[in-house]
C-alpha positions as CSV (number, residue, x, y, z in Angstrom):
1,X,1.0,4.3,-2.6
2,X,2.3,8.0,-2.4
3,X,-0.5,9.8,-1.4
4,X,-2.0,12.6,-3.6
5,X,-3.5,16.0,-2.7
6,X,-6.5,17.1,-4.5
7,X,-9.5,19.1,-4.3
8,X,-11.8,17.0,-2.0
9,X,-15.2,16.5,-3.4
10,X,-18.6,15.7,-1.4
11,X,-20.9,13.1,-2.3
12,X,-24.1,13.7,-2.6
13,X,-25.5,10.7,-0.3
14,X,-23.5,9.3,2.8
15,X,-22.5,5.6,3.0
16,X,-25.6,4.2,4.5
17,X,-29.1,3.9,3.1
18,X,-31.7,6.7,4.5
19,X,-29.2,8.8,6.1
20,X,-28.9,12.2,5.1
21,X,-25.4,14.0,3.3
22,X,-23.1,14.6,5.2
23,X,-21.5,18.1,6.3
24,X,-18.0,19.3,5.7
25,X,-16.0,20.6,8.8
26,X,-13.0,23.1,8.7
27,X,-10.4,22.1,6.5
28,X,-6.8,20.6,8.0
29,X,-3.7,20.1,6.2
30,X,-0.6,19.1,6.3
31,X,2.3,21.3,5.3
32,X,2.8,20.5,1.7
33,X,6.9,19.9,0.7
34,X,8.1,21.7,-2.3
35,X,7.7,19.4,-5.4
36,X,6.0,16.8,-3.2
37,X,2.3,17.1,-4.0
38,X,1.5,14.2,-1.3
39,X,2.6,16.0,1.5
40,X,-0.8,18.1,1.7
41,X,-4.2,16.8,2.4
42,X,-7.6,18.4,2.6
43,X,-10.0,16.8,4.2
44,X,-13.6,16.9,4.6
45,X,-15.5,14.8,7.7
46,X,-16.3,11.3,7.1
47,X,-16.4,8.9,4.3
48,X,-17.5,9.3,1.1
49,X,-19.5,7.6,-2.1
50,X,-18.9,9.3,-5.3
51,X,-22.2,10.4,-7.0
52,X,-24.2,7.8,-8.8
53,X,-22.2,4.6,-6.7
54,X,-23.7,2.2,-5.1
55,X,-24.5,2.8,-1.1
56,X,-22.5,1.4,1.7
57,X,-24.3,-1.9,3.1
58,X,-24.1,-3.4,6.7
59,X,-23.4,-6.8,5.6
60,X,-20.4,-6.3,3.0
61,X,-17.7,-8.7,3.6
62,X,-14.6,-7.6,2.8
63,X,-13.4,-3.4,3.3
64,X,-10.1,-3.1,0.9
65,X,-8.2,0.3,2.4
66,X,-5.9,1.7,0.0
67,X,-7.4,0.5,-3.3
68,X,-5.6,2.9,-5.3
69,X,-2.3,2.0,-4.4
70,X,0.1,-0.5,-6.1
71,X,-0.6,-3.4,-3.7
72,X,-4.6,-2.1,-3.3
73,X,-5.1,-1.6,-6.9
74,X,-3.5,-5.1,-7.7
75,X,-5.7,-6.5,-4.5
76,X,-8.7,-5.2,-6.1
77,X,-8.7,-6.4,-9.5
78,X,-8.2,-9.9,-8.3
79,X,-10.9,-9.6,-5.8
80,X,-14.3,-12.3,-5.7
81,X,-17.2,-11.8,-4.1
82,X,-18.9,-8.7,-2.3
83,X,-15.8,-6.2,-1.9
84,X,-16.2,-2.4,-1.0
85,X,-12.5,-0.5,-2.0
86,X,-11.7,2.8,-0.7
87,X,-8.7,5.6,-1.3
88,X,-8.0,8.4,0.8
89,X,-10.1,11.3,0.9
90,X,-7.7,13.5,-1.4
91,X,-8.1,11.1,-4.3
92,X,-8.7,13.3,-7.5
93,X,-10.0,10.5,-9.8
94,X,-10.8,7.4,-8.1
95,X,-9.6,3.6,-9.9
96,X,-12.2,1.9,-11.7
97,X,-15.3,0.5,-9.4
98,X,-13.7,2.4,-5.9
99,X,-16.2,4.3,-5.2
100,X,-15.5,5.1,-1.7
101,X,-12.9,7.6,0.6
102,X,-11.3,7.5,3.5
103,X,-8.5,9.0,5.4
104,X,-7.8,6.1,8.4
105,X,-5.9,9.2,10.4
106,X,-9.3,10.9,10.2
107,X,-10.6,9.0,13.6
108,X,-14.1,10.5,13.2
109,X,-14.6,9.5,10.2
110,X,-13.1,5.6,11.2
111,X,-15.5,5.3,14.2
112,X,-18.7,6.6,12.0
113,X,-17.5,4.0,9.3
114,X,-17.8,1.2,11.6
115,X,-20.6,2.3,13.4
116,X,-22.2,2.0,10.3
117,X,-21.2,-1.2,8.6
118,X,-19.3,-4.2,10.0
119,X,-17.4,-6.2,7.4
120,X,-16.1,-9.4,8.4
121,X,-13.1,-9.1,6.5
122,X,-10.2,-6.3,5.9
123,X,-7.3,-5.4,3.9
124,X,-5.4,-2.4,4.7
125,X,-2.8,-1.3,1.9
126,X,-3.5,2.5,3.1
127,X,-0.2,4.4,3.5
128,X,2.3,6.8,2.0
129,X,5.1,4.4,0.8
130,X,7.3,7.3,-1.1
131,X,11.0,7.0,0.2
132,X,11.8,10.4,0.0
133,X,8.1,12.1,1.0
134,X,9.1,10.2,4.4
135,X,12.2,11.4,4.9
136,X,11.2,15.0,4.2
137,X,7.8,15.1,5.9
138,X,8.5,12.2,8.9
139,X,5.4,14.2,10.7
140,X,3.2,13.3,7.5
141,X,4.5,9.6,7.0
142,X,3.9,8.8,11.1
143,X,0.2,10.3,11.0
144,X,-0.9,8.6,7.8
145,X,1.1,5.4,7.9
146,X,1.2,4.5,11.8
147,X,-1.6,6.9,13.1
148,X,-4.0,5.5,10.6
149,X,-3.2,2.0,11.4
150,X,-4.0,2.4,14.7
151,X,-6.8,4.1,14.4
152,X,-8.1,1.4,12.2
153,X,-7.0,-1.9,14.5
154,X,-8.7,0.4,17.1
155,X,-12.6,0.8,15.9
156,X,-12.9,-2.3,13.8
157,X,-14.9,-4.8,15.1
158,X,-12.9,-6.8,17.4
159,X,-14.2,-10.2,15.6
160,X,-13.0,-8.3,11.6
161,X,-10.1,-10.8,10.5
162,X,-7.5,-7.9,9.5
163,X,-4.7,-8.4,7.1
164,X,-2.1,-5.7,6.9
165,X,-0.3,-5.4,3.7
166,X,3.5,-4.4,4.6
167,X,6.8,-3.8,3.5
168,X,10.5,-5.6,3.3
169,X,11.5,-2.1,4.1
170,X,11.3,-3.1,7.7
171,X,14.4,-4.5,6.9
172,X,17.7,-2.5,5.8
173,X,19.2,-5.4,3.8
174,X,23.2,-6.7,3.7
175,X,22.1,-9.2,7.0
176,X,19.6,-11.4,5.3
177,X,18.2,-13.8,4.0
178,X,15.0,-12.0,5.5
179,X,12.3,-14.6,7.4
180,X,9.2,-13.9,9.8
181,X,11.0,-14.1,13.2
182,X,14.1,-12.0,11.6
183,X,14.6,-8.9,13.9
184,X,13.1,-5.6,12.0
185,X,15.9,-3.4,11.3
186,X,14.6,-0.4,9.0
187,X,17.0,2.2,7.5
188,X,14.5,4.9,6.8
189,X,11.4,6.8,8.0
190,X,9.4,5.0,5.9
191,X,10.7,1.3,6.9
192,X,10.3,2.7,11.0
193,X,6.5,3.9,10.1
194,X,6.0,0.3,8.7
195,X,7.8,-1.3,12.1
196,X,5.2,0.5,14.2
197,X,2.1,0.3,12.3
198,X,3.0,-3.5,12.3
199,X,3.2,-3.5,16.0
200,X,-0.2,-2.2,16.8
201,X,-1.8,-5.0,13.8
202,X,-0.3,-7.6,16.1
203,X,-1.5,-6.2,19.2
204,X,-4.5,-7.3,18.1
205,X,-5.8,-10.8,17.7
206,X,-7.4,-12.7,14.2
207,X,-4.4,-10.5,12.0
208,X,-1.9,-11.0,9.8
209,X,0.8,-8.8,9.0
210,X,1.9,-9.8,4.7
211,X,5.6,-8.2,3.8
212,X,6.8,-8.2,0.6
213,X,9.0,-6.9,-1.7
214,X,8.7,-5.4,-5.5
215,X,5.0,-5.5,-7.1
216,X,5.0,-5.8,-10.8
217,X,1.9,-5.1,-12.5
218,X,-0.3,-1.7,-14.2
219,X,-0.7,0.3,-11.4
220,X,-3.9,2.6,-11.3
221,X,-2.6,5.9,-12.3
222,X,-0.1,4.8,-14.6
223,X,2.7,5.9,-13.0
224,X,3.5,4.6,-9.4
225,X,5.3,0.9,-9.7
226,X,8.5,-0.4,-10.8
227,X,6.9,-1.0,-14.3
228,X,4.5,2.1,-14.8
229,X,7.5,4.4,-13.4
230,X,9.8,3.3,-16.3
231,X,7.1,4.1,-18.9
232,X,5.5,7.0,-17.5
233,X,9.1,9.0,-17.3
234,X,10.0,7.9,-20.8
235,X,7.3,8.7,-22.5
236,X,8.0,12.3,-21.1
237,X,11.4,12.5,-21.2
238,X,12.3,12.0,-17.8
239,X,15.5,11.0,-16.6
240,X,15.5,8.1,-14.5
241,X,17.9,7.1,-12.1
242,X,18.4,3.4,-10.8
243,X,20.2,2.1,-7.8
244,X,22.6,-0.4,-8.9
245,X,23.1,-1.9,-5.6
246,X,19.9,-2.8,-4.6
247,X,18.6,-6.6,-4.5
248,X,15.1,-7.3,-3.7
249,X,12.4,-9.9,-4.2
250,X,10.3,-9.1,-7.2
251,X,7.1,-11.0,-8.1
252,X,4.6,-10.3,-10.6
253,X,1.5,-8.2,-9.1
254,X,-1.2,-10.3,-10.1
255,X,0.5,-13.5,-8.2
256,X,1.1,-11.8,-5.1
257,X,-2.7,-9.9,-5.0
258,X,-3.9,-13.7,-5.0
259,X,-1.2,-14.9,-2.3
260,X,-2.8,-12.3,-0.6
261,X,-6.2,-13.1,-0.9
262,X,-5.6,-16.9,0.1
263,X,-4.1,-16.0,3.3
264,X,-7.1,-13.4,4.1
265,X,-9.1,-16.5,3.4
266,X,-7.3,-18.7,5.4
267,X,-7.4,-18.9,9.8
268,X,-3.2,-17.9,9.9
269,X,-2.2,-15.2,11.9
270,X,1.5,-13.2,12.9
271,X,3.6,-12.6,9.9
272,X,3.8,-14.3,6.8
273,X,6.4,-13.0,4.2
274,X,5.4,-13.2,0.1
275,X,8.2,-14.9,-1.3
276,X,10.5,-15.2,-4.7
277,X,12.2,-17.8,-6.3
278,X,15.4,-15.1,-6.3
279,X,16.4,-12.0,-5.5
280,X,17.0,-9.3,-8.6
281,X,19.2,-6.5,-8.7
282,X,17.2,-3.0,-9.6
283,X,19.1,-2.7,-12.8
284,X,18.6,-6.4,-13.7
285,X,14.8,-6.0,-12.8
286,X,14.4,-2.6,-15.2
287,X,16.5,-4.1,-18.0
288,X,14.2,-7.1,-18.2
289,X,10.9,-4.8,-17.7
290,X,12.1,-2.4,-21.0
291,X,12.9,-5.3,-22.8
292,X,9.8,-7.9,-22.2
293,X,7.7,-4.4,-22.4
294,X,9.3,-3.0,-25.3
295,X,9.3,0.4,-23.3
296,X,13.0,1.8,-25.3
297,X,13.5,3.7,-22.2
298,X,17.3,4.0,-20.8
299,X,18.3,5.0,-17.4
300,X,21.9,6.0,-15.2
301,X,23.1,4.2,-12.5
302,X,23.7,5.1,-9.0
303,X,25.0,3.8,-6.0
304,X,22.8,3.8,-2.6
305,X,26.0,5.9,-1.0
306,X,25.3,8.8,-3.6
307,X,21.6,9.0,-3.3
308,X,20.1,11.6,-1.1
309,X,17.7,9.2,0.6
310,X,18.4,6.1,2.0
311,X,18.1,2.6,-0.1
312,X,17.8,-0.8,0.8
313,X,20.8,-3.4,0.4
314,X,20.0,-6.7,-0.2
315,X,16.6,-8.0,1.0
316,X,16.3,-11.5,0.5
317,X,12.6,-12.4,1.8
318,X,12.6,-15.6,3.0
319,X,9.9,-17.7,4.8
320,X,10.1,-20.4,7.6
321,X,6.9,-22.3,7.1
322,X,6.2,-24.9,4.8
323,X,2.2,-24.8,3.7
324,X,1.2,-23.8,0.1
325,X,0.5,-20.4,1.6
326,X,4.7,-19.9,2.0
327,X,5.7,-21.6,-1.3
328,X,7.6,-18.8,-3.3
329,X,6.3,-17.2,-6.3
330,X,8.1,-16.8,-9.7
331,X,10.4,-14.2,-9.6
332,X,9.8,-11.4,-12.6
333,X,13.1,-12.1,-13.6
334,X,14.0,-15.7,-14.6
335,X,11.1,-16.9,-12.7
């Protein structure tokens, strides 16, 4: 999810029945990066219910950070049972049924969270995961992606089962296949952010760390995702640019949100990788989506030497357990 700035708006009650609304406290911000709207956050204190939601209860059981993202949104729609989903505080128009905001850098708002509920279970998919807004703001991408996470393994309950949603872009690619005990090698600001936010959700015990590669699915704006980002810049007219040699496991979004959701339900722990029955070439991967999609949209080629920001080689995800919770998924693309 690339994270958006917005004007920040108050709720009306706080997250916890009785208690009173909450007040704002000076503004802080981030300096914003020309063209890069997610670079700059406002922020007010706390967390947040939009007006008219239901309240925050002590005994909800799972928190889903990042809801609004590609992996969160997916997460959510596939959730069961009593689920609470939050964006971060800069969220202009929240998904469908999140109702809540949060910025996990914000500490004071992450210890007044959990000194007010305690959830048994989490899913974090909270973080800025734009290549390029990294590599121009690295400042931004460390507090929000590796701050955050820390701040969050730090005031949840010690006894919260906490799965952390990351990224094959801890890897650079050309040394794979890719499995759990593979030795992290990221090529960008974005893939180190992911490195060290991982290290702090394995400091800590009852967690899972979940890398994957390419989510395909609707995404809650409409235009983040492989999919959505084809159709949202054709339908305007934008030209589109795809790296040609990039391979990368891609797996439809709704089986990997329930991959997910079976291994928050299960008692593993360490790293567990989401894997595809093959690996996909970007270009092979957006041909297939314009076709299957009927999207008419057309795009150049590139090579990851000519881009301006770094891109990954070939990461092939592989897994080295055996259970039903490593068995690949169909891959997008002759899956």
């Amino acid at each position: 999810m690339v994270w958006g700035m917005g004007r920040v708006r108050m709720a009306g009650r706080d997250c916890m029945a009785r208690a009173t609304a909450m007040s704002a406290k000076p503004v802080r911000s981030v300096r914003p990066v020309p063209g890069h709207r997610p670079a700059c956050r406002t922020r007010a204190a706390g967390f947040r219910t939009r007006r008219g939601s239901r309240i925050l209860r002590a005994d909800v059981v799972t928190f889903l950070f990042g809801a609004g993202s590609m992996l969160g949104w997916s997460i959510w729609r596939e959730r069961a049972g009593e689920t609470i989903g939050f964006c971060n505080a800069s969220t202009r128009r929240l998904p469908d049924g999140v109702s809540h905001a949060i910025d996990l850098d914000d500490e004071a708002a992450v210890r007044d969270l959990f000194a007010r509920a305690r959830p048994s279970l989490i899913i974090n998919c909270a973080g800025v995961c734009d290549v390029e807004t990294c590599e121009r703001s690295p400042d931004f991408a460390w507090e929000v992606n590796v701050v955050g996470t820390r701040l969050l393994c730090e005031h949840a309950p010690p006894e919260v089962r906490l799965v952390h949603c990351s990224s094959d872009h801890v890897f650079g690619g050309d040394a794979g296949p890719y499995d759990e005990a593979s030795p992290t090698a990221p090529i960008s600001v974005y893939g180190r952010t992911r490195v060290a936010a991982e290290a702090h959700v394995l400091a800590r015990a009852n967690t899972v760390v979940v890398r994957a590669g390419l989510w395909i699915g609707p995404s809650a704006t409409g235009r983040i995702g492989h999919l959505d980002w084809l159709r949202h810049r054709h339908e305007r007219g934008l030209p589109m640019t795809v790296v040609a040699d990039e391979h990368r496991s891609a797996v439809w979004a709704t089986d990997a949100a329930r991959r997910v959701w079976a291994i928050a339900r299960s008692d593993v722990t360490g790293v567990r990788h989401i894997t595809a029955t093959r690996t996909v070439s970007r270009p092979e991967l957006a041909d297939y989506l314009v076709r299957r999609f009927d999207l008419g949209a057309r795009f150049a080629l590139a090579r990851r030497a000519d881009r301006p920001t770094p891109h990954l080689g070939r990461v092939d995800l592989a897994t080295r357990y055996q259970d039903d919770l490593a068995a690949p998924l169909p891959s997008v693309v002759g899956g």
